[in-house]
C-alpha positions as CSV (number, residue, x, y, z in Angstrom):
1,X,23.3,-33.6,14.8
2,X,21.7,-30.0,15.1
3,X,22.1,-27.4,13.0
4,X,24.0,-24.3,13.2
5,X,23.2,-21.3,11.5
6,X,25.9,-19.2,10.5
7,X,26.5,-15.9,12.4
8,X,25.3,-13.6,9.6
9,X,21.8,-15.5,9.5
10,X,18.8,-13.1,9.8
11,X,17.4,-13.6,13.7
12,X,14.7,-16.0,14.0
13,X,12.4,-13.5,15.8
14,X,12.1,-10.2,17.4
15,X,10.2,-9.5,20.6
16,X,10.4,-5.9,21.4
17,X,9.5,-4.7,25.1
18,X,6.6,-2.3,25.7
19,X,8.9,-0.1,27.6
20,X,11.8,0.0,25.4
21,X,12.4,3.4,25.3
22,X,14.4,4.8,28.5
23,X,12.2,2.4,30.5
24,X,8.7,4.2,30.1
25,X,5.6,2.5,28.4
26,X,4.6,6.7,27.7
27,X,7.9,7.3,26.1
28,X,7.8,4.1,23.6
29,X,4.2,4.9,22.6
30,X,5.4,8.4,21.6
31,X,8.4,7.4,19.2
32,X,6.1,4.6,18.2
33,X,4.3,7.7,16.9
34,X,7.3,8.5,15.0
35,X,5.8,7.1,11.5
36,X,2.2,8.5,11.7
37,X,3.4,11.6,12.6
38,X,5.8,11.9,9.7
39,X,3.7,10.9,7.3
40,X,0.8,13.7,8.6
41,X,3.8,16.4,8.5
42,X,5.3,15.2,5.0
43,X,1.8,15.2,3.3
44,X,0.1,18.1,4.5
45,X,3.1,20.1,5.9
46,X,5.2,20.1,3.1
47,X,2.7,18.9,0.7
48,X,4.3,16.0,-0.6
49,X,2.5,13.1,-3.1
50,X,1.3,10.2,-0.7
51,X,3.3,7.6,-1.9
52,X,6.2,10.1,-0.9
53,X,4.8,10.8,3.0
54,X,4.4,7.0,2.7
55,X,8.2,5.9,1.5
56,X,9.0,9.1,5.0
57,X,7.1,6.9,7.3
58,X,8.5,4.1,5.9
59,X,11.7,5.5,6.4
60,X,11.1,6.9,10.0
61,X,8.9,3.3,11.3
62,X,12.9,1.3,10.4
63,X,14.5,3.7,12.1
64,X,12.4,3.7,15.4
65,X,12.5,-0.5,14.7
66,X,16.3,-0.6,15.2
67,X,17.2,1.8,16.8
68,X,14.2,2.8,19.3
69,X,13.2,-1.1,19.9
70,X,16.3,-2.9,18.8
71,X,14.9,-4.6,15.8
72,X,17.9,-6.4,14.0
73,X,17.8,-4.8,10.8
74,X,17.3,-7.8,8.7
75,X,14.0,-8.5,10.3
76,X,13.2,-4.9,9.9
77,X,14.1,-5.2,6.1
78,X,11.6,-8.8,6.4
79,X,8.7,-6.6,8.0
80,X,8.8,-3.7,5.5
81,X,9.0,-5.9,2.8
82,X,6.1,-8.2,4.0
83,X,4.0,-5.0,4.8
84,X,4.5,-3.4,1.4
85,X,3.7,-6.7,0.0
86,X,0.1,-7.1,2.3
87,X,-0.9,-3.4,1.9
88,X,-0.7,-3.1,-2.1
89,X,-2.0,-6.4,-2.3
90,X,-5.6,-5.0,-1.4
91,X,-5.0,-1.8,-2.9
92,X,-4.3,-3.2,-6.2
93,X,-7.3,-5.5,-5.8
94,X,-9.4,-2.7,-5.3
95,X,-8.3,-0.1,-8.1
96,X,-8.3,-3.7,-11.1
97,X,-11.1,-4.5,-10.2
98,X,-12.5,-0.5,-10.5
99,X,-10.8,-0.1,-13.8
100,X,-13.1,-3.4,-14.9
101,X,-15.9,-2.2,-13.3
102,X,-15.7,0.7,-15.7
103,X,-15.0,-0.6,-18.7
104,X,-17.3,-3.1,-18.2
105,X,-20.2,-0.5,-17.7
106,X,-18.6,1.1,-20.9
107,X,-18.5,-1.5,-23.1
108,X,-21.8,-2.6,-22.3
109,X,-23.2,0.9,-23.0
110,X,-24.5,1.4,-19.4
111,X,-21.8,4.1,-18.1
112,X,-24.2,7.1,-18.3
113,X,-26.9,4.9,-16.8
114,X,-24.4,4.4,-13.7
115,X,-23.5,8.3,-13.5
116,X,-27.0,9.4,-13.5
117,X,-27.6,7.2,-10.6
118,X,-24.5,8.2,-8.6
119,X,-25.7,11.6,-9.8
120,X,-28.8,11.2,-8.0
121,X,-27.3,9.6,-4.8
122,X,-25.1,12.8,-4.3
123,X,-27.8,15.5,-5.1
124,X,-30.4,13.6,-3.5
């Protein structure tokens, strides 16, 4: 007996072809730009906050996925989410583990010891 999944099933995979987009590798590349480029335009051209321009690319990269490369929406849902999820990961790491780094250097009385050094790296 196999199994069957039902017809509302998210695809198993998505393979999109280089030259999706009216047949032309060029023309692909260029949507594919799409996300960058929005992100550059909402952040410096209409000075938005980052995470803004961020949630615009986000925005603009589904788009080109389903409807530029013919991304079943489901899996295009999947990849955002599994992005998001891989790129604060790191991010988060980074700005704990800052916020200890400082109150360590705090607690321990040593904070003004640290600023006169990076004081001395950037005047030096």
């Amino acid at each position: 007996m196999t199994f069957t999944p039902p017809p509302d099933a998210i695809p198993a995979t998505s393979t999109p072809a280089t030259d999706a987009i009216a047949g032309s590798l060029t023309a692909s590349a260029l949507v594919g730009l799409a996300p960058l480029l929005t992100f550059f335009v909402l952040l410096a051209g209409f000075k938005l906050k980052a995470w803004y321009s961020g949630l615009g690319a986000l925005v603009a990269a589904l788009i080109v996925a389903i409807i530029g490369f013919d991304m079943p929406a489901p899996l295009a849902g999947l990849s955002a989410l599994q992005g998001i999820t891989f790129g604060l990961f790191p991010v988060m790491w980074i700005v704990i583990t800052a916020i200890w780094f400082y109150e360590l250097t705090v607690v321990s009385g040593r904070f003004e010891d640290l600023r006169r050094i990076f004081n001395s790296i950037g005047h030096g």
